[in-house]
BAGUGU-155060 format. One record per residue: x, y, z of N, C-alpha, C in turn. Coordinates in steps of 0.05 Angstrom, whole numbers, padded with zeros to 5 digits, always signed. Layout:
REM BAGUGU-155060
XYZXYZXYZ...
END
This chain:
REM BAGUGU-155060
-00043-00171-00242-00018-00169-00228-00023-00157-00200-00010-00175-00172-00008-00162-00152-00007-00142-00154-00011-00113-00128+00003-00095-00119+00030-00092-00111+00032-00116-00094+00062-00114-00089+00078-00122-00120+00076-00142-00140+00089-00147-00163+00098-00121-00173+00068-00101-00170+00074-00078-00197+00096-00063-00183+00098-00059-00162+00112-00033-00148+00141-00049-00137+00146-00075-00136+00162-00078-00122+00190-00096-00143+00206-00083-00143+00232-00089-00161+00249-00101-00142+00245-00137-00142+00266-00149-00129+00295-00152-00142+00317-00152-00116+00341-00155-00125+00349-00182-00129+00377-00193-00147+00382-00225-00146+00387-00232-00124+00382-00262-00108+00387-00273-00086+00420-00271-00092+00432-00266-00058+00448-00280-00065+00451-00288-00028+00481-00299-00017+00482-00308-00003+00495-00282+00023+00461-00273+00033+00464-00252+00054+00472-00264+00089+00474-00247+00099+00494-00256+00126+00477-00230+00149+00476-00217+00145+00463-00185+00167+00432-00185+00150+00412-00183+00171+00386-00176+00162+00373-00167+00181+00356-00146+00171+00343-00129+00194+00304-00138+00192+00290-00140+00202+00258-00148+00191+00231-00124+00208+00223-00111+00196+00210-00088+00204+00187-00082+00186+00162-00068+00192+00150-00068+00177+00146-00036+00167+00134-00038+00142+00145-00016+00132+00125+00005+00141+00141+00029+00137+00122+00060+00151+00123+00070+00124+00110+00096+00133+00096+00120+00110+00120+00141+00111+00137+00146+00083+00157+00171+00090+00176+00172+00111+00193+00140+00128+00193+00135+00141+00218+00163+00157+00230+00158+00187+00246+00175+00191+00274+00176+00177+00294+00180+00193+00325+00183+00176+00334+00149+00192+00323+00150+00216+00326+00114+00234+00327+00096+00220+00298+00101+00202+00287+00066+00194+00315+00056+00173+00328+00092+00164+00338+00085+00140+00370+00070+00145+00374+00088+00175+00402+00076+00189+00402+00050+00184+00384+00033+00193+00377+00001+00192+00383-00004+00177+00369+00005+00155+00376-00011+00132+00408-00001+00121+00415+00008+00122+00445+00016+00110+00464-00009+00121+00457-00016+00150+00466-00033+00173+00460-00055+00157+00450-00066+00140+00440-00092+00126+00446-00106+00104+00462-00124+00096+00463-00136+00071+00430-00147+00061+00413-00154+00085+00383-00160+00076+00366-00149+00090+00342-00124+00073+00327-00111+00092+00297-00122+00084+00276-00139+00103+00257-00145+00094+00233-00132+00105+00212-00120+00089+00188-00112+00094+00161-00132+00103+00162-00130+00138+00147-00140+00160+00122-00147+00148+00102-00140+00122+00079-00136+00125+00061-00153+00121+00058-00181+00122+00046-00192+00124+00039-00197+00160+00030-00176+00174+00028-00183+00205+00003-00159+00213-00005-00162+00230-00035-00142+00236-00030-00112+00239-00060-00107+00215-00057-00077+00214-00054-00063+00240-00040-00049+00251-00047-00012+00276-00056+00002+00264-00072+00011+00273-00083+00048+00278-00071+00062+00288-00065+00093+00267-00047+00110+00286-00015+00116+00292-00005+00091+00278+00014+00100+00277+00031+00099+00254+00063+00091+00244+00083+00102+00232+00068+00094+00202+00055+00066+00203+00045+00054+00167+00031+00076+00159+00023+00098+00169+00000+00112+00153+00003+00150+00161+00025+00147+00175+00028+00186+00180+00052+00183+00183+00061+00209+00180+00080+00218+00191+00091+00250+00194+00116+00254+00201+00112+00287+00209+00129+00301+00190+00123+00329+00185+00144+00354+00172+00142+00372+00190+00160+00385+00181+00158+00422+00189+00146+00433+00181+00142+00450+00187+00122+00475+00177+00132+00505+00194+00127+00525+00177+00120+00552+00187+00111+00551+00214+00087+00532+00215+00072+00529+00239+00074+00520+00257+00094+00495+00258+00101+00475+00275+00094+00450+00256+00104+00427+00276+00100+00402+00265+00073+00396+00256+00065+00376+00238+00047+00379+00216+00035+00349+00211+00023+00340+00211+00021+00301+00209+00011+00304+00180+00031+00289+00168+00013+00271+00140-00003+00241+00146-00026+00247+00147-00044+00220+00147-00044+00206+00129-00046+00171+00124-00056+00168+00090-00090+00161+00107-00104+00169+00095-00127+00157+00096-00143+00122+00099-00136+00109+00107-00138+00077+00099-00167+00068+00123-00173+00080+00140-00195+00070+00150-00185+00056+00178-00203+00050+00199-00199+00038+00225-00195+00018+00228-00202+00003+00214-00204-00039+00211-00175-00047+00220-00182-00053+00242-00156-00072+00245-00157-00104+00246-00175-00119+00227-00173-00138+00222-00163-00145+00195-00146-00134+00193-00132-00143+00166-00093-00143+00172-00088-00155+00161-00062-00147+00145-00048-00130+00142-00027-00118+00148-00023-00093+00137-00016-00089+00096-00007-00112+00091-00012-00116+00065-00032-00121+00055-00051-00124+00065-00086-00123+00059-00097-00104+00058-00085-00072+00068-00090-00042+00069-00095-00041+00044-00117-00033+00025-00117-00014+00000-00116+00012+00001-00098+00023-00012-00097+00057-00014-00116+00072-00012-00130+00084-00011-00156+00105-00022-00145+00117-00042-00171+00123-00062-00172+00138-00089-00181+00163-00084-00177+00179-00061-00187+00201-00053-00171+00224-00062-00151+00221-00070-00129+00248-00081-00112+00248-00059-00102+00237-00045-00100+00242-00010-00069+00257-00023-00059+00235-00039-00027+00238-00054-00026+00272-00052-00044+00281-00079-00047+00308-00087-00041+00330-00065-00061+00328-00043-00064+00338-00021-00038+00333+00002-00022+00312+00002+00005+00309+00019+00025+00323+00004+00026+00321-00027+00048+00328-00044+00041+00358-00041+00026+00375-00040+00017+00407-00033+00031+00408-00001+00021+00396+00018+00034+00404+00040+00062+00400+00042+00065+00387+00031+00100+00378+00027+00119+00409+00017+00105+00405-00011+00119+00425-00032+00116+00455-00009+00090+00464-00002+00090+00488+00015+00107+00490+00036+00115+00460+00051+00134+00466+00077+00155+00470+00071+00165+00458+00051+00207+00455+00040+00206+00481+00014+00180+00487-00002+00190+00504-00026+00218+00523-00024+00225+00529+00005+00250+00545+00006+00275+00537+00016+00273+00504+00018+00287+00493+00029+00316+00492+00008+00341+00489+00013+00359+00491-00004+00363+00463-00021+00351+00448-00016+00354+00436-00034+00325+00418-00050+00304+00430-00043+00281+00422-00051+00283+00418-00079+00294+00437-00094+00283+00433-00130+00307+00413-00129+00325+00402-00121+00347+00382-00124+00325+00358-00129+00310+00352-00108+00294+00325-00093+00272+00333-00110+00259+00354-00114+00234+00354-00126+00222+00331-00144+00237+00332-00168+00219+00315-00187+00231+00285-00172+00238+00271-00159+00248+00241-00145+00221+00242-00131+00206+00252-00110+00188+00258-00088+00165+00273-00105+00167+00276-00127+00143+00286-00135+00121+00265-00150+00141+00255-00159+00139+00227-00182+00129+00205-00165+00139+00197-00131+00131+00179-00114+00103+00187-00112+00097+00210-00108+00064+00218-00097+00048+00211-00126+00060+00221-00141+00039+00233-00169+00035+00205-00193+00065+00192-00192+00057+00164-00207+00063+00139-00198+00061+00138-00162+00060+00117-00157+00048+00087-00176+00035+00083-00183+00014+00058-00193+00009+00049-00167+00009+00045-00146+00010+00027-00122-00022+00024-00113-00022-00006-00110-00051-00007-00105-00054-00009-00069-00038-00023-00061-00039-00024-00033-00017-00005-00010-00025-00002+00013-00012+00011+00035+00020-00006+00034+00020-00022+00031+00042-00035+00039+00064-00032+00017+00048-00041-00007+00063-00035-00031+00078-00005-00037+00054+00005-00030+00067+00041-00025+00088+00053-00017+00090+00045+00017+00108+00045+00028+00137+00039+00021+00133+00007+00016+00155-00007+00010+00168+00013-00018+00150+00017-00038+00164+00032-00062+00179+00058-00057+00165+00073-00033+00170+00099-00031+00200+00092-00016+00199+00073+00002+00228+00072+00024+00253+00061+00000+00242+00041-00019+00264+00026-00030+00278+00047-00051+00260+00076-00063+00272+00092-00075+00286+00113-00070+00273+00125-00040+00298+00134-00025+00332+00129-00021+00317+00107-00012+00339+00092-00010+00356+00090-00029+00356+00078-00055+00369+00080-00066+00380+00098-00087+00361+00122-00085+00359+00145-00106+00376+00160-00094+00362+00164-00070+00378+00192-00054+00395+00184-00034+00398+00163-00020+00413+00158-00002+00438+00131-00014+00441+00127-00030+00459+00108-00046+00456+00083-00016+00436+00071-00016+00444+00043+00003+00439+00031-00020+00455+00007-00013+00453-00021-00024+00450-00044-00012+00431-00044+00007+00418-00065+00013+00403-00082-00002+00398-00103-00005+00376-00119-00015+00352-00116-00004+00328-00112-00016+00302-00111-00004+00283-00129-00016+00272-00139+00009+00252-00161+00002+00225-00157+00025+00202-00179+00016+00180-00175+00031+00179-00205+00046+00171-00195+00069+00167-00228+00088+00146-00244+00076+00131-00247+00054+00105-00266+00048+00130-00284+00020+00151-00268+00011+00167-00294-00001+00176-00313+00010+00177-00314+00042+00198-00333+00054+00179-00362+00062+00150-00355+00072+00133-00371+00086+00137-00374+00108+00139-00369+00127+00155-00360+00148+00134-00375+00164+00131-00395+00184+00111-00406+00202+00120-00395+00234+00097-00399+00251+00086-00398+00269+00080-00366+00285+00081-00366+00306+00070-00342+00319+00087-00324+00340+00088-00303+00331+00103-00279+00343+00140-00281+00348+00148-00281+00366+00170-00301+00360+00192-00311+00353+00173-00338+00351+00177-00356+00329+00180-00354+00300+00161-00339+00296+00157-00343+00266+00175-00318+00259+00181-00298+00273+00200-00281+00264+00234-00303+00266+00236-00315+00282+00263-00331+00276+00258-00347+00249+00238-00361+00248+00243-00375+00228+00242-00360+00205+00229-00338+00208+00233-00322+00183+00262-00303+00171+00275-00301+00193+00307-00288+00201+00318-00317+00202+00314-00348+00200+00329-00368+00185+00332-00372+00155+00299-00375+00145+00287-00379+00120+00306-00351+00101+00314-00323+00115+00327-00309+00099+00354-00309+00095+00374-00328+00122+00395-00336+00115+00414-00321+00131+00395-00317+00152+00415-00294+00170+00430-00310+00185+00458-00294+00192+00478-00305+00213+00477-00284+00238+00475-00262+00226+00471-00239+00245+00448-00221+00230+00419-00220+00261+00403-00208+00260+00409-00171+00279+00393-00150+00273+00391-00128+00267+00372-00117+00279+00362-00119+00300+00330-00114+00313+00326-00082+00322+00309-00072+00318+00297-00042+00330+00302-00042+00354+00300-00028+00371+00309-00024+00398+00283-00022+00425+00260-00023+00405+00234-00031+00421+00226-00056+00419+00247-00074+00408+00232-00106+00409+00252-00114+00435+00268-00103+00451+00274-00113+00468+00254-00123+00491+00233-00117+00488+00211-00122+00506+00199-00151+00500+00210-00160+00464+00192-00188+00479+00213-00203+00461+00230-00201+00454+00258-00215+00435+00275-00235+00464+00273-00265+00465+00292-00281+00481+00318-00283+00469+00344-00262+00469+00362-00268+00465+00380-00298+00463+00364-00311+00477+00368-00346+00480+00366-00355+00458+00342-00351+00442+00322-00364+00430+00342-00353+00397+00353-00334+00394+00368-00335+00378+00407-00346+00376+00406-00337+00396+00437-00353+00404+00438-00382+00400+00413-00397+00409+00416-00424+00406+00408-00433+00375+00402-00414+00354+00391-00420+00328+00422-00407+00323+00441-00406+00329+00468-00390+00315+00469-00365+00305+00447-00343+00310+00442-00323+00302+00460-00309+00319+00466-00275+00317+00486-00256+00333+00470-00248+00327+00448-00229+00355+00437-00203+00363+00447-00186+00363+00432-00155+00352+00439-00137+00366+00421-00127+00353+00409-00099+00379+00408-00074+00378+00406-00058+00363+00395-00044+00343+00404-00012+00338+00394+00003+00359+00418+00030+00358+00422+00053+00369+00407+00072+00365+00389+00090+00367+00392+00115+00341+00402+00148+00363+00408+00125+00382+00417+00155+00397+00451+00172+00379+00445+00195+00392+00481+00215+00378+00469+00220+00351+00454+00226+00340+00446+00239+00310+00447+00271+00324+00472+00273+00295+00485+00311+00300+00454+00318+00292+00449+00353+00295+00440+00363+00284+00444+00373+00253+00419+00375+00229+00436+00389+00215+00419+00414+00210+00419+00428+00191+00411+00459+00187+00379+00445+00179+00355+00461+00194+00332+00451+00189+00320+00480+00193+00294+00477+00175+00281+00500+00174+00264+00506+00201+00258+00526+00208+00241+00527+00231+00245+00519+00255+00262+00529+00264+00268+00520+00297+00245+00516+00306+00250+00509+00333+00276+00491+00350+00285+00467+00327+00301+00458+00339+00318+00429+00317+00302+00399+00328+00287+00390+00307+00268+00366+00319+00287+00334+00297+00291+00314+00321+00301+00297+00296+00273+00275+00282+00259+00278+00301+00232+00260+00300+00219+00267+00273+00228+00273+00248+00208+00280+00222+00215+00259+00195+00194+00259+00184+00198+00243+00156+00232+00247+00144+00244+00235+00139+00267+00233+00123+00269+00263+00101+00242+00263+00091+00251+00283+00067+00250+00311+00082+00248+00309+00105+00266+00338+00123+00280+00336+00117+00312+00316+00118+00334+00320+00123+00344+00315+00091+00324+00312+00072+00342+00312+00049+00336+00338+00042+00318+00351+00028+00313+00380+00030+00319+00399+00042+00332+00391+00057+00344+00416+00084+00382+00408+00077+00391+00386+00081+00419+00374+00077+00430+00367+00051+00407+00359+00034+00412+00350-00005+00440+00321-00002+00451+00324-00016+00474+00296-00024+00491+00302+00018+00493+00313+00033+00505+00314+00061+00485+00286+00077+00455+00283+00063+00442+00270+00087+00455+00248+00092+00466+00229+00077+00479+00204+00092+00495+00208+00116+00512+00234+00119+00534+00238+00131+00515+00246+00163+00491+00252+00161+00478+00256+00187+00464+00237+00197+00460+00217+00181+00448+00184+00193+00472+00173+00195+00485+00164+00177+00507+00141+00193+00536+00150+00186+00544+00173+00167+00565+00176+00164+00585+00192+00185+00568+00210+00204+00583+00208+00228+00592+00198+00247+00579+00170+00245+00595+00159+00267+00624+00149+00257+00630+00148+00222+00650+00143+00213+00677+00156+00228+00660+00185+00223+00675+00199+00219+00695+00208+00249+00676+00203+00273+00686+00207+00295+00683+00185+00314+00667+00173+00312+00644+00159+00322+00652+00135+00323+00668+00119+00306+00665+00087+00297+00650+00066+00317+00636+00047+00309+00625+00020+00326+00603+00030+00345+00596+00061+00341+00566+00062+00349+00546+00062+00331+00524+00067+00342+00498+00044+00325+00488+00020+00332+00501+00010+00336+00489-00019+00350+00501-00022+00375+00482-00046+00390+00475-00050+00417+00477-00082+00422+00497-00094+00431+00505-00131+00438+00479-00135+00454+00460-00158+00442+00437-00163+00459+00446-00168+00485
END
């Protein structure tokens, strides 16, 4: 059995309309998660070339000390896949789930989250980076943050050609009417190029995120998600997207 098979619990198709396509990070922020809330279909990017260095393989906490990087270990090669990443059997888990548990142990709602985030490090099964990821975001998600999005991986769709392209046809092949894009693909996304496929662009925002009670000043919003659940407990939704409900309405997104 795949990696991705063992770890990844698809939902029934049905007939989605909003989809966002991104590839998946390590522990990702409270952002990645805005997106997806934004989504009747959220699909995991990873069939596209490994980086070095950044969001697929670290990310940040607090600390006593200051900010803190969790690495996963996976090696320099960037001729692969990012779904071609194999995990290391090095304990790395062991060693992240200690820095973790040491930064939040006093956090108010750490023993809440504990065993959810303990269980991701300690009984993953996951054989690959990608698979990892994807399991760790899709349980968040739905454990602690009640979204109900659909989540899927871009190697179900077959998605052809290059850069793009193949991201439209892959945002067709999923059935989108209205696409959902990060706010750094404005740099190579032809707003044309989807208008004339009948698609509606837009934007996400992630500017206006309130502060909420975080350990260790100053107040940083740039950290792994499980800051803001350990520090906020069942409140975190209300600091990713439930404020703009609340005061806020129709921000978040950006008309290409």
């Amino acid at each position: 059995m795949s990696a991705l098979l063992k770890c990844e619990v698809r939902d029934t198709d049905s007939n989605m309309k909003t989809v966002a396509v991104i590839q998946s990070s390590y522990i990702p922020w409270k952002g990645f998660f805005d997106i997806i809330h934004d989504v009747d279909r959220f699909i995991f990017y990873d069939d596209v070339q490994f980086t070095t260095r950044d969001w697929r393989t670290r990310n940040r906490i607090k600390t006593a000390n200051g900010m803190h990087w969790l690495t996963i270990p996976v090696g320099t090669d960037r001729n692969r896949l990012i779904c071609e990443v194999p995990l290391p059997t090095n304990g790395w888990e062991r060693k992240h789930w200690a820095s973790i548990s040491q930064a939040y142990a006093r956090a108010p709602y750490f023993k809440l989250y504990r065993p959810l985030i303990e269980a991701l490090y300690m009984g993953h099964g996951c054989e690959s980076l990608s698979a990892f990821n994807q399991h760790v975001t899709r349980t968040i998600a739905r454990e602690a943050l009640g979204i109900t999005a659909e989540f899927r991986d871009s190697r179900e769709f077959g998605a052809s050609g290059t850069k793009l392209d193949r991201l439209l046809d892959l945002v067709k092949r999923a059935g989108a009417t209205s696409y959902i894009s990060g706010p750094s693909a404005r740099d190579y996304i032809d707003p044309l190029v989807f208008a004339d496929a009948g698609i509606e662009l837009s934007y996400k925002s992630y500017g206006g995120y309130p502060e909420y009670p975080q350990l260790h000043p100053p107040f940083e919003h740039a950290v792994s998600v499980l800051d803001l659940l350990f520090n906020a407990g069942p409140e975190a939704p209300r600091f990713i997207w439930g404020w703009r409900d609340e005061g806020h309405p129709g921000l978040g997104l950006d008309p290409a």
